[in-house]
DRENDRENMI-917394 format. One record per residue (C-alpha): residue in three letters; z, y, x. Coordinates in Angstrom, 1 decimal. Each point is the difference from the previous one (the first is absolute). Layout:
N
(ALA,(Z,Y,X))
...
//
This chain:
473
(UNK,(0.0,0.0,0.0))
(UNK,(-0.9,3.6,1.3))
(UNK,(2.4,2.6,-0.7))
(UNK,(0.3,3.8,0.6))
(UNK,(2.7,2.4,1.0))
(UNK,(-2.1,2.7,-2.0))
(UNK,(-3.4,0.0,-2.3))
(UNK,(-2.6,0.5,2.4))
(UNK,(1.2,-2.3,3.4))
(UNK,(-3.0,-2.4,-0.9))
(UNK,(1.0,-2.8,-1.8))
(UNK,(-3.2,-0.6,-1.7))
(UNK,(-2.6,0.3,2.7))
(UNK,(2.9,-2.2,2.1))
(UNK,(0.3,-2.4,-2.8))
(UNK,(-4.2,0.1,-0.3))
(UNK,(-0.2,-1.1,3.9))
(UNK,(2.3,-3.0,-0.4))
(UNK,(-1.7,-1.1,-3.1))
(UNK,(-3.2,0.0,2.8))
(UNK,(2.1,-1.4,2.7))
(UNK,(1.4,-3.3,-2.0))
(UNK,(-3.2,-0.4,-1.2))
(UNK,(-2.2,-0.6,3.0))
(UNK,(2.3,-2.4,0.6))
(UNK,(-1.0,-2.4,-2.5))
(UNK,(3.0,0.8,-2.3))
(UNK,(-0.5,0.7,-4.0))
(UNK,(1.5,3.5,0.3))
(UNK,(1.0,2.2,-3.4))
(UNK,(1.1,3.3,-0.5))
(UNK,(3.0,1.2,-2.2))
(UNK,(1.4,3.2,-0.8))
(UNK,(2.6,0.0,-3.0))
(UNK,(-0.3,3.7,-1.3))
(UNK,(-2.4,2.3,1.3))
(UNK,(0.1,4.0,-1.1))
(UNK,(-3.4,1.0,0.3))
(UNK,(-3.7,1.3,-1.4))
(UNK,(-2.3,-2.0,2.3))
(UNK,(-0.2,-3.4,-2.2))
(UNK,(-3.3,-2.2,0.1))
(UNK,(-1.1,-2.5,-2.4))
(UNK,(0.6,-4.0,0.2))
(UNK,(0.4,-2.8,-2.4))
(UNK,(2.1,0.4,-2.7))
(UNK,(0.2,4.1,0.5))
(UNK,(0.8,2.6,3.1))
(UNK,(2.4,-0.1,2.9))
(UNK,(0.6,2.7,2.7))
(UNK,(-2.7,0.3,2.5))
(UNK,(2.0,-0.7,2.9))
(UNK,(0.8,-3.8,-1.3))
(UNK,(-4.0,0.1,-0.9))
(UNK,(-0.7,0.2,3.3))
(UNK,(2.7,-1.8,2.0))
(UNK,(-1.6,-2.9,-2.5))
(UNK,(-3.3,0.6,1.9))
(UNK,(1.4,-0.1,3.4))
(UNK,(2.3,-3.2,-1.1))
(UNK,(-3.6,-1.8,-1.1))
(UNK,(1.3,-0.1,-3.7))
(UNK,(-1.0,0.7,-2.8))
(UNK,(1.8,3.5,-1.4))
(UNK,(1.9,-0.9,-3.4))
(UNK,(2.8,1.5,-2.0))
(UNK,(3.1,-2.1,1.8))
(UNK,(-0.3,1.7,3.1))
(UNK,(1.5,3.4,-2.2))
(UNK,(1.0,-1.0,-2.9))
(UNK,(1.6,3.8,-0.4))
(UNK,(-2.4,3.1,0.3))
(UNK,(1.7,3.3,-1.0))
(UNK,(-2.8,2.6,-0.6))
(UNK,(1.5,3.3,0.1))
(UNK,(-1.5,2.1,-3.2))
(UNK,(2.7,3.1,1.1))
(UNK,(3.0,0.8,1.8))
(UNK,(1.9,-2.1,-2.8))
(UNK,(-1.6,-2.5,-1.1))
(UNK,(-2.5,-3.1,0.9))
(UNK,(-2.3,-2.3,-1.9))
(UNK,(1.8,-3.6,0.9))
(UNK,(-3.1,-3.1,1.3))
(UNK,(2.2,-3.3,-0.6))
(UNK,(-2.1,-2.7,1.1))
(UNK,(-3.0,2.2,-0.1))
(UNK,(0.4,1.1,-3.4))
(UNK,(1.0,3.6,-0.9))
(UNK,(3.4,-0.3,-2.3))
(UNK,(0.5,2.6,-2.1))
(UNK,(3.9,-0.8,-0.9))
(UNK,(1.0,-0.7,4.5))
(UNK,(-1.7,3.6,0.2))
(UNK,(2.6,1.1,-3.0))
(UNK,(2.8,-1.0,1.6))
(UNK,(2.1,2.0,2.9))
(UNK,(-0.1,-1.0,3.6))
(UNK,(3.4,-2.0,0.6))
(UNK,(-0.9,-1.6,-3.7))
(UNK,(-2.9,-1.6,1.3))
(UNK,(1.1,-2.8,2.5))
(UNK,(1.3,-3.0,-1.6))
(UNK,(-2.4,0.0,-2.6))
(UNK,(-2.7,-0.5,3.0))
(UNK,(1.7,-1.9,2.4))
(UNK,(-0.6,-3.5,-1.2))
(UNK,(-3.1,0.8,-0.1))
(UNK,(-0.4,1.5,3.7))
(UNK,(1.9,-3.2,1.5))
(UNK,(-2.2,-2.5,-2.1))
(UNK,(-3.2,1.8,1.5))
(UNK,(1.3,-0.1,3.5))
(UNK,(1.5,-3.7,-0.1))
(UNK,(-3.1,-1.2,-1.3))
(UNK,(-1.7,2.0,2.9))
(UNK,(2.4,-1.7,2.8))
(UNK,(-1.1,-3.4,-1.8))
(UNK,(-3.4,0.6,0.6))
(UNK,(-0.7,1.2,3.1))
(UNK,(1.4,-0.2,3.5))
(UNK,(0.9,3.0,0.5))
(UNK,(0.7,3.1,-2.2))
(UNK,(0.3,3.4,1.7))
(UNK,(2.1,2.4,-2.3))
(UNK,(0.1,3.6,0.3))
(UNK,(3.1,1.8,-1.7))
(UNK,(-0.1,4.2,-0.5))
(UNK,(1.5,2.9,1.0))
(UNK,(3.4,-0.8,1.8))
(UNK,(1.6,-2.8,-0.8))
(UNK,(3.4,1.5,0.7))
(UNK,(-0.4,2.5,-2.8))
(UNK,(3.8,-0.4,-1.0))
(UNK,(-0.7,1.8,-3.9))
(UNK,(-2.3,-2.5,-0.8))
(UNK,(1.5,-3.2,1.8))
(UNK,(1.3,-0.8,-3.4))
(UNK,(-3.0,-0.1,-1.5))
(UNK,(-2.2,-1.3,2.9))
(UNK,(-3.0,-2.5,-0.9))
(UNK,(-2.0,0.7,2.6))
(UNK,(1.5,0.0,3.7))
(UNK,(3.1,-1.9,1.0))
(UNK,(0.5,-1.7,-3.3))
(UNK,(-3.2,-1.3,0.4))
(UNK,(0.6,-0.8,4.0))
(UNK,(3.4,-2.1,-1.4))
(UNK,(-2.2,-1.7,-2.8))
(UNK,(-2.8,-1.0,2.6))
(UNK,(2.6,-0.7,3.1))
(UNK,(-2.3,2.0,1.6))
(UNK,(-0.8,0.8,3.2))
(UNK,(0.0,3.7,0.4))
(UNK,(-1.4,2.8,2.2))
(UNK,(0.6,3.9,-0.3))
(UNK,(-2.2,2.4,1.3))
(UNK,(0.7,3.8,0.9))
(UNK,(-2.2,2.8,0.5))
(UNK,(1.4,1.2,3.7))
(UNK,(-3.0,3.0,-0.2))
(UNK,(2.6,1.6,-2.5))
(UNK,(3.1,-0.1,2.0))
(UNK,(2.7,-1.8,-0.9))
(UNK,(-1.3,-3.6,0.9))
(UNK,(3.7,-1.5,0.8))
(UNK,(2.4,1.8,-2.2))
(UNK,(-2.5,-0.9,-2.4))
(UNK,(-0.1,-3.7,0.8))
(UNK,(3.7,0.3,0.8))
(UNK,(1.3,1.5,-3.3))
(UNK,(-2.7,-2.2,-1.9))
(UNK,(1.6,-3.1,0.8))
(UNK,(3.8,1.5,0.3))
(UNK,(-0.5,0.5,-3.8))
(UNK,(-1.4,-3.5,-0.9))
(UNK,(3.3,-2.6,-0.9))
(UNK,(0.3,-2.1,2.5))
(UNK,(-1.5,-3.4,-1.4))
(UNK,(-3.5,2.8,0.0))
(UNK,(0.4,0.6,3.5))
(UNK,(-0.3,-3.9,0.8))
(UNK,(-3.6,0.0,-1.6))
(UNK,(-0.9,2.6,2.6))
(UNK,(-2.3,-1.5,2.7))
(UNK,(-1.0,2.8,1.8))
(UNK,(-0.9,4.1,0.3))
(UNK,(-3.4,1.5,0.1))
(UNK,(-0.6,3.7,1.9))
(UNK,(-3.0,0.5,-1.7))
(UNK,(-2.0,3.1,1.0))
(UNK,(0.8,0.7,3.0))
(UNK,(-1.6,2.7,2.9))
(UNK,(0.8,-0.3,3.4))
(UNK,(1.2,-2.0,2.6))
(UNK,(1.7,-2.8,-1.3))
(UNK,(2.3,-0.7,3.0))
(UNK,(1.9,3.7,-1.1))
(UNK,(1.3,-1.8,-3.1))
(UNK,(3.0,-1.9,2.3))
(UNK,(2.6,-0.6,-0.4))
(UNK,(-0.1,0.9,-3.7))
(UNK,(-1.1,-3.5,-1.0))
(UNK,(2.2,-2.1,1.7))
(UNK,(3.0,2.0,-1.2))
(UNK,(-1.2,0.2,-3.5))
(UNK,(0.0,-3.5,0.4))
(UNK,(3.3,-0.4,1.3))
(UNK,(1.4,2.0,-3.0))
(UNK,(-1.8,-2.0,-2.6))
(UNK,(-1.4,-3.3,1.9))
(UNK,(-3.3,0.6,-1.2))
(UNK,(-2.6,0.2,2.7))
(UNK,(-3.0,2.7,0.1))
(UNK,(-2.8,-2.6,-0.1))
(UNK,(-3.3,2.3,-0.2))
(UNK,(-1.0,4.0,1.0))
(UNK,(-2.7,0.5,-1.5))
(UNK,(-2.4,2.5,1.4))
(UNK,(-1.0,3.1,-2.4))
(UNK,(-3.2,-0.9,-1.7))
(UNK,(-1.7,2.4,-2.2))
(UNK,(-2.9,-1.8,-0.9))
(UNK,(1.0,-3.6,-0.4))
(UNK,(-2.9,-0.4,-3.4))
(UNK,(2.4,-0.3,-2.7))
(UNK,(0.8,2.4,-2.8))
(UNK,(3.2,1.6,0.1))
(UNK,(2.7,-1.7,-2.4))
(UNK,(2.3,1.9,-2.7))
(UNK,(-2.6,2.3,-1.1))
(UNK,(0.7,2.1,3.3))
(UNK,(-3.3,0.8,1.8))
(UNK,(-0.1,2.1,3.7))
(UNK,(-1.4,3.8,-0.8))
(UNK,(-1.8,0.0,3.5))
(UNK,(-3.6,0.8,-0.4))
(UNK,(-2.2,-2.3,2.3))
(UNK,(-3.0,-1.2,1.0))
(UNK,(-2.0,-2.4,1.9))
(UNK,(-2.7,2.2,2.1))
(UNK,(-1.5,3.0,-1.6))
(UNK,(0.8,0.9,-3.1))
(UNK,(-3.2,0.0,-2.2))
(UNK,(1.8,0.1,-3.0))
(UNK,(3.5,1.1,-1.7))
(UNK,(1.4,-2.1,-2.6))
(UNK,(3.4,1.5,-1.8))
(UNK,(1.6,-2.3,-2.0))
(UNK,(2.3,2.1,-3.0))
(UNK,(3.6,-1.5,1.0))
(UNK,(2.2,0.7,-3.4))
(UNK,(3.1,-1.2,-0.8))
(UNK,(-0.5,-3.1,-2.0))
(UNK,(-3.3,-0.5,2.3))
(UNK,(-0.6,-4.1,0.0))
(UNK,(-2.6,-2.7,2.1))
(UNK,(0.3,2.3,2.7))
(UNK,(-0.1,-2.7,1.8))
(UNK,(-4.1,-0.5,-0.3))
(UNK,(-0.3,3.4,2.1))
(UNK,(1.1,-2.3,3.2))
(UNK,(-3.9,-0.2,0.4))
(UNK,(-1.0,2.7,0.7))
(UNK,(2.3,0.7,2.9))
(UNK,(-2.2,-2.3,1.6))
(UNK,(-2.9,1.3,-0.4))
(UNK,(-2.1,2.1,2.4))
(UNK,(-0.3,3.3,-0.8))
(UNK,(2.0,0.1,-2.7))
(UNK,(3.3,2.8,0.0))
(UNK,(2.4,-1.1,-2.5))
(UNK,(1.9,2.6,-1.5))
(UNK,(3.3,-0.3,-2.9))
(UNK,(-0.3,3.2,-1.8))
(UNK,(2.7,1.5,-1.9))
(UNK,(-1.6,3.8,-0.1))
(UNK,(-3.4,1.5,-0.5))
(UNK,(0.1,1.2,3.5))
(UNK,(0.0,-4.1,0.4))
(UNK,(-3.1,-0.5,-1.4))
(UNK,(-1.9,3.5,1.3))
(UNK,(-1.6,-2.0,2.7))
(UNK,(-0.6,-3.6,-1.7))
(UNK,(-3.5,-1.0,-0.5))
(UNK,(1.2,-2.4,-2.5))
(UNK,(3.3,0.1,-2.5))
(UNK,(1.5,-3.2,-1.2))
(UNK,(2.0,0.0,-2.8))
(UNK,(2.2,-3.7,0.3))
(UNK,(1.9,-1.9,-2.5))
(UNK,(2.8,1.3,-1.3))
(UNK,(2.9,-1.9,-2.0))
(UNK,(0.7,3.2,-1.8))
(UNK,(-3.4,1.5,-1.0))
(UNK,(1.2,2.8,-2.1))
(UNK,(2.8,1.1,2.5))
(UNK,(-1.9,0.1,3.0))
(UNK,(-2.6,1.8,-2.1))
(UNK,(2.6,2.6,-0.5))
(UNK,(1.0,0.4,3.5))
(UNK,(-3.9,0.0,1.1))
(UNK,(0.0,2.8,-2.4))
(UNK,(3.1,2.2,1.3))
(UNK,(-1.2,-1.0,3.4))
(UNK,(-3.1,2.3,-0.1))
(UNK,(-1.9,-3.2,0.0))
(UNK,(-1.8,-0.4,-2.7))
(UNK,(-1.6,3.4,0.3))
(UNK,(-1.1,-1.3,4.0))
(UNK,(-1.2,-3.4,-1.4))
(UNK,(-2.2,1.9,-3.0))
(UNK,(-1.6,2.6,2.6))
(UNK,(-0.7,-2.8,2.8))
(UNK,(-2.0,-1.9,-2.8))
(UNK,(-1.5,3.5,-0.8))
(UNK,(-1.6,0.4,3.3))
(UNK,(-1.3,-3.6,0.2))
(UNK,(2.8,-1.6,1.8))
(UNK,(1.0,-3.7,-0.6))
(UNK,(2.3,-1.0,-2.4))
(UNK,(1.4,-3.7,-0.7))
(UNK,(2.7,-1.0,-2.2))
(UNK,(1.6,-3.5,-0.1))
(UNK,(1.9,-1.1,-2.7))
(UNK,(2.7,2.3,-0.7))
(UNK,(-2.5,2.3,1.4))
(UNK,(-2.7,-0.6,-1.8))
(UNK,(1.9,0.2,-3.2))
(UNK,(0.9,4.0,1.2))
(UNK,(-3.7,0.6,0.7))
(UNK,(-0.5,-0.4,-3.7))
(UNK,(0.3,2.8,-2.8))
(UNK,(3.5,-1.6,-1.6))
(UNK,(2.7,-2.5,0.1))
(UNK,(1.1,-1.3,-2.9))
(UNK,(3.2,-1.3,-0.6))
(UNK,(0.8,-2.0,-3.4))
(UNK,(3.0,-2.1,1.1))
(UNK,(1.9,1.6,2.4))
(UNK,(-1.3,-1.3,3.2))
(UNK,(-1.2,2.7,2.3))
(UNK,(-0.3,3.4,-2.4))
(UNK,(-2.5,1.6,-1.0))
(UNK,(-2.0,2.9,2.0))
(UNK,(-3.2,1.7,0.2))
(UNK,(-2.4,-1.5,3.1))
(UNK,(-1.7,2.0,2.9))
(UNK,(-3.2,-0.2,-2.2))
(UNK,(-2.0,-0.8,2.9))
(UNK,(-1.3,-3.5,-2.1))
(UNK,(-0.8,-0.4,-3.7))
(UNK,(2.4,-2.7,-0.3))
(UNK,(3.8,-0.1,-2.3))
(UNK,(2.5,-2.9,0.8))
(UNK,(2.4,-1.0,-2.7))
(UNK,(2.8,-2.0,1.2))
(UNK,(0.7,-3.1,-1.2))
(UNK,(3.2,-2.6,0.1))
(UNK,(-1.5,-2.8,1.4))
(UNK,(-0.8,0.4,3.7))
(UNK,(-3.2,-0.7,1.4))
(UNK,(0.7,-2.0,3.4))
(UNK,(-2.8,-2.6,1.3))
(UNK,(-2.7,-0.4,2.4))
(UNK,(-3.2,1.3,-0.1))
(UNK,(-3.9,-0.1,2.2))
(UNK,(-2.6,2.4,-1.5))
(UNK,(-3.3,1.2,1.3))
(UNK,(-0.2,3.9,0.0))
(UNK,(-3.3,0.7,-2.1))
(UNK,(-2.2,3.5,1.2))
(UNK,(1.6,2.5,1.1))
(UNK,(-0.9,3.4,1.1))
(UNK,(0.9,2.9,2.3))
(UNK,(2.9,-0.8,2.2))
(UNK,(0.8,-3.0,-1.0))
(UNK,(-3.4,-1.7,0.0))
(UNK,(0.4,-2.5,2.7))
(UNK,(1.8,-1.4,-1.8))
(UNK,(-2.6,-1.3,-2.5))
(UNK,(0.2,-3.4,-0.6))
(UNK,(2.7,-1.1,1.5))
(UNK,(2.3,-2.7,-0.6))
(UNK,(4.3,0.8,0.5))
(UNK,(2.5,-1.9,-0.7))
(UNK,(3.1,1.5,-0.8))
(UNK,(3.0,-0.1,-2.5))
(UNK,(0.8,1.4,-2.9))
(UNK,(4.5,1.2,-1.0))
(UNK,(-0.4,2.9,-2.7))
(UNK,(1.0,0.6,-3.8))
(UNK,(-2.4,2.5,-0.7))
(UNK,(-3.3,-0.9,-1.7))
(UNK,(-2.7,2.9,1.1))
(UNK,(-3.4,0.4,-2.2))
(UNK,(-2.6,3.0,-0.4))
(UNK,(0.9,2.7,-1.6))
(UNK,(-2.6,-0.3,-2.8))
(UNK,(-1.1,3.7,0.1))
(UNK,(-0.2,0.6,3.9))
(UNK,(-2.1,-3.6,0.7))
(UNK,(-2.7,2.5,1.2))
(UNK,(2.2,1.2,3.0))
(UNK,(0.4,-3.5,1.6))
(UNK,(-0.9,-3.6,0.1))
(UNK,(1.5,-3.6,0.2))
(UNK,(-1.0,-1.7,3.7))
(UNK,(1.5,-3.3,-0.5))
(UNK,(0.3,-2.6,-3.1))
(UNK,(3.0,0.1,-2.2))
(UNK,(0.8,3.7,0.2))
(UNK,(1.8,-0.3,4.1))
(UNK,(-1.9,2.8,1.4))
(UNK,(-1.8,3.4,-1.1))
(UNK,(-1.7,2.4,2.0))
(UNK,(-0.7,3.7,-0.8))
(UNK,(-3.8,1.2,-1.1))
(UNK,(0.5,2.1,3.3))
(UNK,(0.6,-3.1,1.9))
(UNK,(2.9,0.7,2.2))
(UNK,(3.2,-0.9,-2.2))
(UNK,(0.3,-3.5,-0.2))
(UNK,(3.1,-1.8,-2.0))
(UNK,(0.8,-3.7,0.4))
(UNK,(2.8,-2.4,-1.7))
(UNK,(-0.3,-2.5,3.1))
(UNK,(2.4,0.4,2.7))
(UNK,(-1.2,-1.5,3.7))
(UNK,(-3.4,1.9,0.6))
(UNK,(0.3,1.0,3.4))
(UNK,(2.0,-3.5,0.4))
(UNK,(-3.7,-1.7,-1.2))
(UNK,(-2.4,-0.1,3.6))
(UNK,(-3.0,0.0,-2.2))
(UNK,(1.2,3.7,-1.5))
(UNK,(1.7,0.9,3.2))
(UNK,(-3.7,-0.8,2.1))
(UNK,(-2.2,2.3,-2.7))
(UNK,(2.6,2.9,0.0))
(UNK,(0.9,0.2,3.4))
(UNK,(-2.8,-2.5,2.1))
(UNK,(2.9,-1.4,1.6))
(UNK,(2.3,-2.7,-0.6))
(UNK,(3.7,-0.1,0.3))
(UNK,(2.5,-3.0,1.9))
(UNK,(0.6,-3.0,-1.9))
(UNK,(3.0,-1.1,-2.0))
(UNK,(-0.2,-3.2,2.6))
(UNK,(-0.2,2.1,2.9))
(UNK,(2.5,2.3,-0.5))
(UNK,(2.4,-3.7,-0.9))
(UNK,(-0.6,-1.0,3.4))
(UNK,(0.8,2.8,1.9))
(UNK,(3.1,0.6,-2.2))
(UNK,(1.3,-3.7,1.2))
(UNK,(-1.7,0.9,3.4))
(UNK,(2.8,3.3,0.2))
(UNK,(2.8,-1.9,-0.7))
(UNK,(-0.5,-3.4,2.2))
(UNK,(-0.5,2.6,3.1))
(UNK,(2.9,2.1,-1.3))
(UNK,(2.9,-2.4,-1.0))
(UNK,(2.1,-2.2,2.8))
(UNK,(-1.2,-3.1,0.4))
(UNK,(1.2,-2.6,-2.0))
(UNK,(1.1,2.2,-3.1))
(UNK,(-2.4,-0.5,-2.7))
(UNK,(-0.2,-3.7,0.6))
(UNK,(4.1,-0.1,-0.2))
(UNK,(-0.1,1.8,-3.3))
(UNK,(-1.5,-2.8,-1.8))
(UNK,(1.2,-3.3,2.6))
//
């Protein structure tokens, strides 16, 4: 089990490369995380799970499926969060308070993960936040609870870049009882710039104070290939090369699937920008709106931002809109609300299109071919992307503006302006799709498989010998 003195020490790309590790060695590997809080969720059998299990599936050589989180909390606002049990949304979990929530899940969190443990080898479990979190101990279903359940064998990682790295570790496992300080196998420096020989004598007293040895530093490493975890996403702008094009991605509050940006970092050329201002956008070529798991609120705060104003003039002057999702439901002329779901709000009006919400949630799979388009989206014309599909709205034309745009792919999941340069789509993973990503960009990204490998690559050059084949002897 990976654990973490704070959110953020890297627990999930940590618990990614061990899923990679075990499984190059022949092992039937699974991933598990009890309860994850977050927006990036991905489609699988039998409903959604948090993108960070989806993906340490892939690197484990399993098939992704709703046991590895059987919990997703989606936060909707600062108060409250649609409840996934199982991968179904349930509306009377998301009803109740916090604290209220888990014994009526646990049985169903420890039946997931023993029947997990009896089917594979090895399961690699990630837990969240700090597992010494003494107000929620009581109510704990995802960290040491789960680490006592599983007799587990537990690391905990630390981000040393922020300071802090020992009294951290330290006071993490100084507040654990002392039958949860047993399960602890080992500390992780994770992040760490400079000389590595400076860090003496600070690990062997730590251990000394705690008997728990430091068993890995692990150097900083900015672009390991993975999306960031938690819905937190780096604000550095970069690029590979020149930049021949600026792509700002609209970062609101309740912004979601943030995670299929991760692309485009790789890409030559490409500057990736978060924007949360027009003066954000003033030098994009193109402006993504992304999902959102509040589409009304965020379309409030892109409204007292200043931003819907910059979006409406950069699709005045020709610039390249795209709206995904959440996004695409904003570019529209209204959202209508009639159960309660999101609210109800006028749209940018850049597309012909309203969205009425609806209670049952759209979440499934999808591959459609793009059919003509024009302007600046035309190379994409005719081609195939496969994607997903997690929304409650249901978007058609606007019967009296069907002049102003057009539907570019079968069963109303993209339009495209009459001008050609706004483009809305309900199908996340575009620039995940190489097909899409070659005709956009004429360049091609690194694979899931490649960026597995050199996960599991990091950590077998990184970790003292002997340690990740002791974890599971």
């Amino acid at each position: 089990m990976v654990l973490g003195t704070t959110s953020g020490a890297g627990k999930s790309w940590l618990a990614t490369a061990l899923c990679r590790w075990y499984a190059r060695r022949g092992l039937r590997v699974a991933p598990f995380k009890a309860q994850n809080m977050s927006n990036n969720a991905r489609v699988v059998d039998g409903g959604e799970i948090g993108s960070a299990q989806y993906f340490q599936a892939l690197a484990a050589n399993a098939a992704p499926e709703v046991r590895m989180n059987p919990l997703l909390l989606k936060p909707e606002r600062d108060t409250h969060s649609q409840v996934v049990l199982m991968g179904q949304v349930s509306e009377a979990l998301s009803a109740l308070p916090w604290r209220g929530r888990s014994e009526r899940v646990w049985p169903q969190i420890a039946q997931a993960l023993d029947e997990l443990r009896a089917g594979n080898d090895v399961v690699v479990i990630e837990g969240a936040g700090s597992p010494a979190e003494i107000n929620l101990m009581a109510s704990d279903i995802v960290n040491m609870r789960i680490a006592r359940h599983a007799q587990a064998r537990c690391l905990l990682a630390t981000d040393i870049d922020r300071g802090g790295a020992f009294a951290h570790l330290y006071g993490t496992w100084a507040l654990l009882p002392e039958a949860d300080r047993a399960l602890l196998r080992g500390f992780v420096l994770n992040k760490f710039r400079g000389d590595a020989s400076l860090l003496a004598p600070a690990p062997q007293q730590l251990q000394e104070l705690t008997g728990v040895p430091t068993v890995a530093t692990l150097p900083m490493w900015w672009q390991h290939g993975l999306p960031e975890e938690d819905g937190v996403f780096d604000d550095r702008s970069r690029s590979s090369g020149t930049v021949t094009r600026t792509v700002a991605v609209v970062a609101y509050p309740r912004i979601s699937n943030l995670d299929e940006f991760q692309a485009l970092k790789n890409v030559p050329g490409v500057r990736l920008v978060w924007a949360r201002t027009p003066a954000d956008v003033a030098a994009a070529d193109w402006i993504v709106l992304p999902g959102s798991k509040n589409t009304s609120g965020d379309l409030a705060w892109l409204r007292a931002q200043g931003l819907d104003r910059a979006v409406a003039a950069h699709a005045e002057r020709g610039g390249a809109v795209l709206g995904i999702c959440g996004g695409l439901q904003m570019l529209g002329e209204a959202l209508v609300d009639p159960h309660g779901i999101d609210g109800n709000a006028p749209g940018l009006g850049l597309l012909p299109l309203v969205t009425v919400f609806e209670r049952e949630k759209t979440v499934r799979h999808r591959t459609a071919a793009f059919g003509e388009l024009t302007g600046t989206w035309s190379a994409l014309s005719d081609v195939p992307v496969g994607g997903y599909e997690i929304h409650h709205g249901q978007t058609a034309e606007h019967p009296q503006l069907a002049h102003d745009g057009r539907a570019v792919m079968p069963e109303g999941l993209a339009w495209q302006n009459a001008r050609g340069n706004v483009l809305g789509i309900y199908l996340h993973g575009l620039f995940e799709d190489p097909g899409a990503l070659h005709a956009l960009f004429g360049a091609s990204a690194p694979t899931l498989e490649s960026t597995f490998d050199g996960l599991a690559d990091f950590i077998d050059t990184h970790f003292d010998t002997g340690v990740l084949a002791g974890l599971i002897a």
